[in-house]
C-alpha positions as CSV (number, residue, x, y, z in Angstrom):
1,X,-36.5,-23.9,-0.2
2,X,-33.9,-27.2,-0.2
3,X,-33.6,-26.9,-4.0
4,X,-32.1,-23.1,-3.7
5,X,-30.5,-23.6,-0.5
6,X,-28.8,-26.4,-2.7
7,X,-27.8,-23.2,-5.2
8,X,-26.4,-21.7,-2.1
9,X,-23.9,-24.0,-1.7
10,X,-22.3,-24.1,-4.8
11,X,-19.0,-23.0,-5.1
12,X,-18.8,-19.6,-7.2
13,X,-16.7,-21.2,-9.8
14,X,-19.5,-23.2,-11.1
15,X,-21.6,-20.3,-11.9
16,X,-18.7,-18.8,-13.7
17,X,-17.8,-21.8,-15.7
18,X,-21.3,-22.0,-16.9
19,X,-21.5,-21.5,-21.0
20,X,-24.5,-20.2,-23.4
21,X,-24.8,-23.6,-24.6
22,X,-25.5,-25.0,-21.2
23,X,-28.3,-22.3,-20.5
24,X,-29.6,-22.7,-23.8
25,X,-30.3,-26.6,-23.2
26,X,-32.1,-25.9,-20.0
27,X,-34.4,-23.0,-21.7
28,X,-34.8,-25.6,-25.0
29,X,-35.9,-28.2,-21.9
30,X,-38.1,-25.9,-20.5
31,X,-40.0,-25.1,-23.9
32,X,-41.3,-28.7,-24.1
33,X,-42.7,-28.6,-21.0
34,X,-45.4,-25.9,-22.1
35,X,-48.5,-27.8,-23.5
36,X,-51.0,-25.9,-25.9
37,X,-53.9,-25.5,-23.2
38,X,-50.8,-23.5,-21.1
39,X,-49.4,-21.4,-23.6
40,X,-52.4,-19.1,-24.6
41,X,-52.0,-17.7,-28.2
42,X,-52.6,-14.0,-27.5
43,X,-54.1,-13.3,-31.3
44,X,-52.5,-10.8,-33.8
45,X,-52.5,-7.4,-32.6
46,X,-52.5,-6.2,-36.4
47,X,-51.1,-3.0,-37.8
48,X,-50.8,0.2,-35.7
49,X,-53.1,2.7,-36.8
50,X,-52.1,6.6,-36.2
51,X,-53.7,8.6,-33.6
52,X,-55.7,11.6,-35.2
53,X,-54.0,15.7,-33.7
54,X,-57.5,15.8,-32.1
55,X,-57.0,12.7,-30.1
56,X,-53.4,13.3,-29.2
57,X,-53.9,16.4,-27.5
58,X,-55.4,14.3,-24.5
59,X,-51.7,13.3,-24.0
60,X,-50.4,16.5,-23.3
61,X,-48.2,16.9,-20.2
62,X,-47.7,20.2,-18.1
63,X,-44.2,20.2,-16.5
64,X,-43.5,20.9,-12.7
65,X,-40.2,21.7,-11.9
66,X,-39.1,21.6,-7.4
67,X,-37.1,24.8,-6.1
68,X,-33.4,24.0,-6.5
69,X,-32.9,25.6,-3.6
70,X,-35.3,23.1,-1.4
71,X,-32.9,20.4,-3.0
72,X,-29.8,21.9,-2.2
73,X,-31.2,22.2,1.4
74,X,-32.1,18.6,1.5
75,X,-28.5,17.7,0.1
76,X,-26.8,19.7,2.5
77,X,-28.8,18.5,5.4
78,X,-27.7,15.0,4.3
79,X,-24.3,15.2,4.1
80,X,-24.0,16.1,0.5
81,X,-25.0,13.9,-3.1
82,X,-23.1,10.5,-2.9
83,X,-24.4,9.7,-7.1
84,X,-24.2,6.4,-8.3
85,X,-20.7,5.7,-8.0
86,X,-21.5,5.9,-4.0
87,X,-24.2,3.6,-4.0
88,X,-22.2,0.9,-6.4
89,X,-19.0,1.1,-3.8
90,X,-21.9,0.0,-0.5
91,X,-23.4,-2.4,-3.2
92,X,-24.5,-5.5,-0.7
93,X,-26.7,-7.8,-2.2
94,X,-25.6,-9.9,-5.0
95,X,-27.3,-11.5,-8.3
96,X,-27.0,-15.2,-8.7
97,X,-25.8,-16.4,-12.8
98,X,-28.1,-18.6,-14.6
99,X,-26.2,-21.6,-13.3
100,X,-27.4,-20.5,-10.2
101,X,-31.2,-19.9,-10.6
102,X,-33.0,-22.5,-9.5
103,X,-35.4,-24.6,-12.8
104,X,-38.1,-22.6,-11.9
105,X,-36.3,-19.5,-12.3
106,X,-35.0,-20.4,-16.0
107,X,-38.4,-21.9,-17.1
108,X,-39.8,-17.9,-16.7
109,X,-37.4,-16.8,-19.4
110,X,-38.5,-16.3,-23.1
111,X,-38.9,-19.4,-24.7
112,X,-38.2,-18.7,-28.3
113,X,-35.8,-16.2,-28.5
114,X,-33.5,-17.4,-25.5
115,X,-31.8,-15.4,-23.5
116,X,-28.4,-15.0,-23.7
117,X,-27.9,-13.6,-20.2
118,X,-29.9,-14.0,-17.2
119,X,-29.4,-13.1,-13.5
120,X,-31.3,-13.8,-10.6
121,X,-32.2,-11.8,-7.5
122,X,-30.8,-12.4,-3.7
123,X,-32.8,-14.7,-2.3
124,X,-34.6,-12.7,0.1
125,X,-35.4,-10.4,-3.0
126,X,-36.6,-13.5,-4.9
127,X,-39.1,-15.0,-1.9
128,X,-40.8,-12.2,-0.9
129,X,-44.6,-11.7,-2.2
130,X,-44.7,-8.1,-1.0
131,X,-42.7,-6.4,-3.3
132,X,-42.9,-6.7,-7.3
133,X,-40.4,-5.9,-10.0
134,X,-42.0,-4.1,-12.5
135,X,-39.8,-2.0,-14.8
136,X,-36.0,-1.4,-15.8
137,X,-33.5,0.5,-17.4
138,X,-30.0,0.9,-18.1
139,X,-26.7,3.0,-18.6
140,X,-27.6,2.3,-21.9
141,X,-30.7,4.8,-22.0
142,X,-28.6,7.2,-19.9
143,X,-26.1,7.6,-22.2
144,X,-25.1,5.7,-25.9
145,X,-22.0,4.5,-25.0
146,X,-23.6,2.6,-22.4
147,X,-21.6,3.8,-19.2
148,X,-21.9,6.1,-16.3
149,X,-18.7,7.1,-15.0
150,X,-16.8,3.9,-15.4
151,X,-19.2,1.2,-15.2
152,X,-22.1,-0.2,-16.7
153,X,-25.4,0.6,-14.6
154,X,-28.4,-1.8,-14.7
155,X,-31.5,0.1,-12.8
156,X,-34.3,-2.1,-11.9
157,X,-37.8,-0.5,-10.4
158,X,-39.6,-2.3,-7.5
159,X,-43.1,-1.5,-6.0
160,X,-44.4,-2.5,-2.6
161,X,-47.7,-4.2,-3.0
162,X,-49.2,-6.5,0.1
163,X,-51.8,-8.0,-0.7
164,X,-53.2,-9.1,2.9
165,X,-56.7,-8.8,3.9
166,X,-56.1,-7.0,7.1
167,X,-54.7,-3.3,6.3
168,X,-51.9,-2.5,4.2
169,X,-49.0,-2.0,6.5
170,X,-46.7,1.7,6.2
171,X,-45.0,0.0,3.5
172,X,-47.6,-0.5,1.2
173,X,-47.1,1.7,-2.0
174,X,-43.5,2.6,-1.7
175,X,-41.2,2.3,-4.6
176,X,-37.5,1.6,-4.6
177,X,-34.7,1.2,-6.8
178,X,-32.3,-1.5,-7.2
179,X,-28.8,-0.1,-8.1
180,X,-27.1,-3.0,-10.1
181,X,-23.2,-2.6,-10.9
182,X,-23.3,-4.8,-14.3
183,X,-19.3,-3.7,-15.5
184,X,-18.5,-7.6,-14.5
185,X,-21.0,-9.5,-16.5
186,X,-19.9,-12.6,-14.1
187,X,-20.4,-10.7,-10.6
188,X,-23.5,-8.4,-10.7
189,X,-24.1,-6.7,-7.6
190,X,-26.8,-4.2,-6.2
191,X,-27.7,-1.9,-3.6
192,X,-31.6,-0.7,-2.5
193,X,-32.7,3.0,-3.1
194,X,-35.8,4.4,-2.0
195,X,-37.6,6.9,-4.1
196,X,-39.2,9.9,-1.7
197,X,-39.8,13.8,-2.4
198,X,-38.9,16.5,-0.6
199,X,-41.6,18.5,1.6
200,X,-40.9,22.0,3.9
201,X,-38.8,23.5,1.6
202,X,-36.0,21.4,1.5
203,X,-35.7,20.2,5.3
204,X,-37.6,17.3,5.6
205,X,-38.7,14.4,3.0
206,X,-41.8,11.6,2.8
207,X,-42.3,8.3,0.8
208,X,-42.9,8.2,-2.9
209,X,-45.7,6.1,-3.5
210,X,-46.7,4.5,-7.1
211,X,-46.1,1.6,-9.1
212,X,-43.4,2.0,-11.2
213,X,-44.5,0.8,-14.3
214,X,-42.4,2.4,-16.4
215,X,-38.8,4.0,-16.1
216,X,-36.3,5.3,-18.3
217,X,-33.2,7.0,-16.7
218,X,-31.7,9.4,-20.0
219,X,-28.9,11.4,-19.3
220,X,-28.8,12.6,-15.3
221,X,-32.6,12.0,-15.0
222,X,-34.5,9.4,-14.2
223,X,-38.8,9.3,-15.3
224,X,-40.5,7.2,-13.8
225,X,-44.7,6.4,-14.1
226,X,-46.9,8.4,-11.3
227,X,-49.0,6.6,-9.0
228,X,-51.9,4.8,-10.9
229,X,-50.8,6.3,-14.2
230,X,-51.3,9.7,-13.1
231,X,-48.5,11.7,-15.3
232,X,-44.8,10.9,-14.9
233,X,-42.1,11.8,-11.9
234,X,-38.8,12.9,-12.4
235,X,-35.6,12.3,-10.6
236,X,-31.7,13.5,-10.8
237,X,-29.4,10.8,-10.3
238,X,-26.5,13.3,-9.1
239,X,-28.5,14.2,-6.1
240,X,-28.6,10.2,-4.3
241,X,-28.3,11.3,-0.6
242,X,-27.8,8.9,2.3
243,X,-29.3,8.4,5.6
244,X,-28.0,8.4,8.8
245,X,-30.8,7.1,10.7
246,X,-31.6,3.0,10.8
247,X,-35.3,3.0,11.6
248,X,-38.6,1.9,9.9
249,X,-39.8,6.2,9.4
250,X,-39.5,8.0,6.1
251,X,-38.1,11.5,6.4
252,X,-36.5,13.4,9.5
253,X,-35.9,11.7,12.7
254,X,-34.4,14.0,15.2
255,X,-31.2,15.6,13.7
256,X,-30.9,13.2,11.2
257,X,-33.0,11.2,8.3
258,X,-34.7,8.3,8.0
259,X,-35.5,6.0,5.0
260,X,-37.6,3.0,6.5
261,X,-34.6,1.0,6.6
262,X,-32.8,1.7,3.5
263,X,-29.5,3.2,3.7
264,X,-30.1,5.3,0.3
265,X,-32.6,7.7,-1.3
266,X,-33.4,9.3,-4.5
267,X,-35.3,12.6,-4.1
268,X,-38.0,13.8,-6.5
269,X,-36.8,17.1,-8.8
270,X,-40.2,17.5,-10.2
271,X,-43.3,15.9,-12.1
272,X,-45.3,15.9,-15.5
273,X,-48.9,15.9,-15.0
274,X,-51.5,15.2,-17.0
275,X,-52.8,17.9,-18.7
276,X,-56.5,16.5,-19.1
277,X,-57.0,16.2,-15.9
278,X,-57.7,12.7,-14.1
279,X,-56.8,9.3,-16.5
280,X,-59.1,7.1,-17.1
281,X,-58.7,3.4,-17.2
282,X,-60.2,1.7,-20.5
283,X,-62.2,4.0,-22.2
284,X,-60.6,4.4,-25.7
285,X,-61.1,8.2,-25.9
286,X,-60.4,9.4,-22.2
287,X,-56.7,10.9,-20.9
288,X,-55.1,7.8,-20.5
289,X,-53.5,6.4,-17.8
290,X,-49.2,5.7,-18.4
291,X,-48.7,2.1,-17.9
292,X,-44.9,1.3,-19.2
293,X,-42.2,3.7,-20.5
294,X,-39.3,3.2,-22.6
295,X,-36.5,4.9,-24.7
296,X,-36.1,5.9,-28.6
297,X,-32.4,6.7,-29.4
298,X,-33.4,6.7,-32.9
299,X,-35.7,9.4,-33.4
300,X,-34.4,13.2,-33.7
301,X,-34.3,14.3,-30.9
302,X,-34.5,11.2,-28.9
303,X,-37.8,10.9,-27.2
304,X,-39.7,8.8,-24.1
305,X,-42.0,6.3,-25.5
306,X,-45.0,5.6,-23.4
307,X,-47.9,3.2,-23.2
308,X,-51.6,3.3,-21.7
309,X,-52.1,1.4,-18.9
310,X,-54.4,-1.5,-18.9
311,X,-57.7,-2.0,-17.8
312,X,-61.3,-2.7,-18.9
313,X,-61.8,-3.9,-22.4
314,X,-61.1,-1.2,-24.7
315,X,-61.0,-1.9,-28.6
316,X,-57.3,-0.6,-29.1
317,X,-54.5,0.7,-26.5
318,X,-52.0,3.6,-27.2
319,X,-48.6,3.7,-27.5
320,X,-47.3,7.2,-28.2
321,X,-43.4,9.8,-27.6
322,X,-42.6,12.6,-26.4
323,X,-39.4,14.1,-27.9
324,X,-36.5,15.1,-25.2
325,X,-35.1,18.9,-24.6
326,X,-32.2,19.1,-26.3
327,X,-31.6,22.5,-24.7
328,X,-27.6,22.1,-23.1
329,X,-29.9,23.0,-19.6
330,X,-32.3,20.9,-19.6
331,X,-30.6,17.3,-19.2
332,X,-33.1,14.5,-19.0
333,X,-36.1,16.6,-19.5
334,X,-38.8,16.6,-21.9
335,X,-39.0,19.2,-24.2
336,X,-41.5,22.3,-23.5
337,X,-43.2,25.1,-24.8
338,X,-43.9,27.5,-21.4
339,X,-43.9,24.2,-19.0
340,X,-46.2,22.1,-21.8
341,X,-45.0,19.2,-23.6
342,X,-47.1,17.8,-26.5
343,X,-47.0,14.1,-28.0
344,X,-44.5,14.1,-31.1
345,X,-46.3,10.7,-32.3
346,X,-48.7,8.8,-31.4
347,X,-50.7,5.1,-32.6
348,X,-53.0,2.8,-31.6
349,X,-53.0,-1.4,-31.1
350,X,-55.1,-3.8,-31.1
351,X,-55.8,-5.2,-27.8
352,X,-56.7,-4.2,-23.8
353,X,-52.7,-5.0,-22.2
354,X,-49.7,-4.1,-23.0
355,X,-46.5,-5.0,-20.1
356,X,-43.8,-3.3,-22.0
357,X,-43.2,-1.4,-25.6
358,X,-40.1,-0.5,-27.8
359,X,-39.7,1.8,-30.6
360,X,-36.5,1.2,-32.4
361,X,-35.7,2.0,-36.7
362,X,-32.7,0.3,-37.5
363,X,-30.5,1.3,-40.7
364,X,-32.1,1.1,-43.6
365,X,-35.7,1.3,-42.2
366,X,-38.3,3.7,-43.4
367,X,-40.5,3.9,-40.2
368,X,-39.4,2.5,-36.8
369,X,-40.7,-0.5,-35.8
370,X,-42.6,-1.3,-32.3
371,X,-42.3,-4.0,-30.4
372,X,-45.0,-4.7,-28.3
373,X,-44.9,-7.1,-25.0
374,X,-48.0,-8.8,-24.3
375,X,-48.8,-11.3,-21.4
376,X,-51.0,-14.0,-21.6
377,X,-54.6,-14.2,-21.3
378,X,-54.4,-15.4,-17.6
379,X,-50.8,-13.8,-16.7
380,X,-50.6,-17.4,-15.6
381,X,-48.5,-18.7,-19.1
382,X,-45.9,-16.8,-20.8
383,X,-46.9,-13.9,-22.6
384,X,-46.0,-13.3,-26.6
385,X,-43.6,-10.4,-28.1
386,X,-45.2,-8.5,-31.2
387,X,-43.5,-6.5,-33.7
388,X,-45.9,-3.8,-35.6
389,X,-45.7,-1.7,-38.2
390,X,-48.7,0.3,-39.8
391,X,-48.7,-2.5,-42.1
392,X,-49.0,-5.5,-39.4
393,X,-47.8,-7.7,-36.7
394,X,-45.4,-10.4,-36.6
395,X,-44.7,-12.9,-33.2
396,X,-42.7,-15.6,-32.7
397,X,-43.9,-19.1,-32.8
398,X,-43.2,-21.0,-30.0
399,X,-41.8,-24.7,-31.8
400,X,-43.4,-27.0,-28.9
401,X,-47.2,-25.8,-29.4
402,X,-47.0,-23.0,-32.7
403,X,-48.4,-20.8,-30.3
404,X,-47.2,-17.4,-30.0
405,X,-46.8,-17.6,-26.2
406,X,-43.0,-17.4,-26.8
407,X,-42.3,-14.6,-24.1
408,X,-41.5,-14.8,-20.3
409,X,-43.8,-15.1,-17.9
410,X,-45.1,-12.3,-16.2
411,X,-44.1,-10.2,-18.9
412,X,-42.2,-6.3,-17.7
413,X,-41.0,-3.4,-19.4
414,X,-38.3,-3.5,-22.1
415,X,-35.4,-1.4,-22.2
416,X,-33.0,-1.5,-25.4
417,X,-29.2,-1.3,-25.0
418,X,-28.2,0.4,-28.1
419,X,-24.1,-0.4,-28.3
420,X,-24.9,-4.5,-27.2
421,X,-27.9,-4.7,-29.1
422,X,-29.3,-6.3,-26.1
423,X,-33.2,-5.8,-25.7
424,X,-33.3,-5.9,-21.4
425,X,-36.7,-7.1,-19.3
426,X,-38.0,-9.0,-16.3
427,X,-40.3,-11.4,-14.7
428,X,-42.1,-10.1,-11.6
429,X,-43.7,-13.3,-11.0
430,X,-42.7,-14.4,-7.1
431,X,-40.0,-16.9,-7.2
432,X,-39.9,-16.9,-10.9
433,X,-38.1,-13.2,-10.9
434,X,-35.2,-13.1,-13.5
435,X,-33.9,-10.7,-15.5
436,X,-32.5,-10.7,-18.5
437,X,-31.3,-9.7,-22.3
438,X,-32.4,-11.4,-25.5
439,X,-30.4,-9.8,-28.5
440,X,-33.2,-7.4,-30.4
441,X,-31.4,-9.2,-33.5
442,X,-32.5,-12.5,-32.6
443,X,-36.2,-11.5,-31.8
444,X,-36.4,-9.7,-35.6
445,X,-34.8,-13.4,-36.6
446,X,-37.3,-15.1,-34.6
447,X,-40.4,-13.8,-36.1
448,X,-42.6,-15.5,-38.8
């Protein structure tokens, strides 16, 4: 606690006078400090090996679309849609700059690549162990020239998870939204938003309740991973209502709304279930449960990339896509045929965890290339960064140990900004939570 209030006090000016170079030092510092018994060499995933049509049917997803007129009813009751641009103008929290972090902070960023920008969270946000950061996204999945409106949007998903002996408390399970206005690349600042869905047709709203392991906002929607895996949710960022009511309820209080403290919420439009039925965690031929989500703007269409979640021991894990609507409307949505959407790809890796995946072909490339986040064998280290192919796997090698451990710690989803070339994640271990861009060209440059 002394050493950040000591990062309190430091005079704003400081942070912005802090250079790449500077940051780079302290991340090339850290790096020695990890000994070979810390940094545990995950092993080579190998190549990716393609999922037979048989097999890939269990990823189907059935499409459930809410009444627009429930929504409109909810956005009337509330005053009408504020969008993004409201939430950005009440933004009231801000990110602290890398000079700002404290050492521990820094030390959870990627060791080999470095990042070359890196922002820290308020420090309430950084200190509390009942909510984790888990996934992000950016105005860069929403649209390819990277802004929404006028600025550049930076949307970072956060899920409420108390891990007390004595029962969970009404919070327990909820999912919100950071809001981050990242047009000043000096001065990032954020407002909460709390995800809920609408209930009795339109009037009233309750808590949405899952993880958020994955998120990818394309276009005017955002999808985001279903509680324990169970399908995907889907939200419209034009329809951000606020509430007028400050109390710790979720939904309507009296003649107005309630949004257990927040000022903001993001309503659920509708969902994509599952179309086997119940996932199943780590069993190699059972639906699978999502675990991360991320966005290909170089496929045709462009399509949602998605991972299965981890658990038990299973011989490989799938990564597979889903190709977007390109129908003028059906913004944001997946494409269908009569409310079914089918899996355009899908492959197989070696390995029982994945935190984060990326498909991206670059010019010239025959096939697209995946990049694979990994965390270490305790989640205790950092975790290692693999880039696969049908034909194999390639990691960085961390210079202090030649381990592959090379990664942050506590290793999220990744998010690619296609007109920076920035490849976005975060840490979401407690206060060790960053979150930050590595250049997707210096990870290819990093690799054996």
């Amino acid at each position: 606690m002394k050493q950040r209030g000591r990062h309190r006090r430091r005079r704003r000016g400081q942070a912005l006078r802090a250079t790449l170079a500077g940051t780079a030092l302290a991340l090339t510092a850290a790096a020695t400090l990890i000994s070979t018994s810390q940094a545990t060499d995950a092993g080579s995933p190998g190549g990716l090996t393609e999922v037979r049509a048989g097999s890939a049917s269990r990823l189907g997803l059935h499409e459930n679309l809410a009444s627009r007129d429930a929504l409109d009813v909810l956005s009337g009751s509330m005053g009408g849609n504020v969008g993004v641009e409201g939430v950005l103008r009440d933004a009231d929290r801000s990110m602290r700059n890398t000079a700002d972090c404290t050492g521990d902070e820094r030390a959870a960023l990627p060791v080999e690549p470095t990042a070359t920008r890196a922002y820290c969270w308020d420090d309430a946000d950084a200190e509390t162990s009942r909510w984790r950061p888990r996934s992000v996204t950016t105005s860069g999945d929403a649209d390819d020239d990277g802004t929404w409106g006028t600025r550049q949007v930076i949307l970072a998903g956060w899920t409420h998870r108390d891990g007390r002996a004595s029962a969970p408390d009404r919070e327990e399970g909820l999912a919100r939204i950071a809001v981050v206005d990242a047009t000043d690349p000096d001065a990032l600042r954020y407002r909460w938003v709390l995800l809920v869905a609408p209930r009795a047709g339109g009037t009233d709203f309750t808590a949405v309740r899952t993880g958020l392991g994955g998120m990818v906002w394309y276009q005017d929607k955002l999808i985001v991973t279903a509680d324990r895996g169970e399908g995907l949710l889907v939200f419209d960022l034009h329809r951000l209502l606020r509430a007028d009511v400050d109390s710790s309820a979720v939904g309507r209080v009296g003649h107005g709304y309630s949004a257990a403290g927040y000022r903001y919420v993001l309503p659920a439009i509708g969902s994509y279930d599952l179309e086997g039925g119940s996932c199943a965690r780590g069993r190699d031929h059972a639906v699978p449960c999502i675990g991360s989500l991320s966005l290909d703007r170089t496929t045709a269409p462009d399509s949602l990339v998605a991972t299965e979640a981890a658990g038990g021991r299973p011989e490989r894990t799938r990564v597979w896509r889903y190709a977007f609507s390109t129908a003028a409307y059906r913004t944001g949505l997946l494409a269908d045929t009569r409310g079914r959407v089918k899996a355009a790809e899908a492959w197989t890796t070696k390995g029982a965890a994945i935190s984060g995946a990326l498909s991206h072909r670059s010019a010239g490339d025959r096939e697209a290339q995946w990049y694979i986040g990994r965390p270490s064998d305790g989640r205790a280290g950092h975790g290692s960064l693999w880039r696969q192919s049908a034909h194999g796997a390639e990691a960085a090698t961390c210079t202090a140990d030649q381990s592959h451990a090379c990664w942050s710690l506590g290793t999220g989803s990744l998010s690619y900004w296609q007109r920076t070339g920035e490849l976005w994640s975060l840490t979401d271990t407690t206060d060790r939570r960053v979150l930050y861009a590595v250049p997707l060209s210096s990870v290819d440059g990093s690799l054996d």
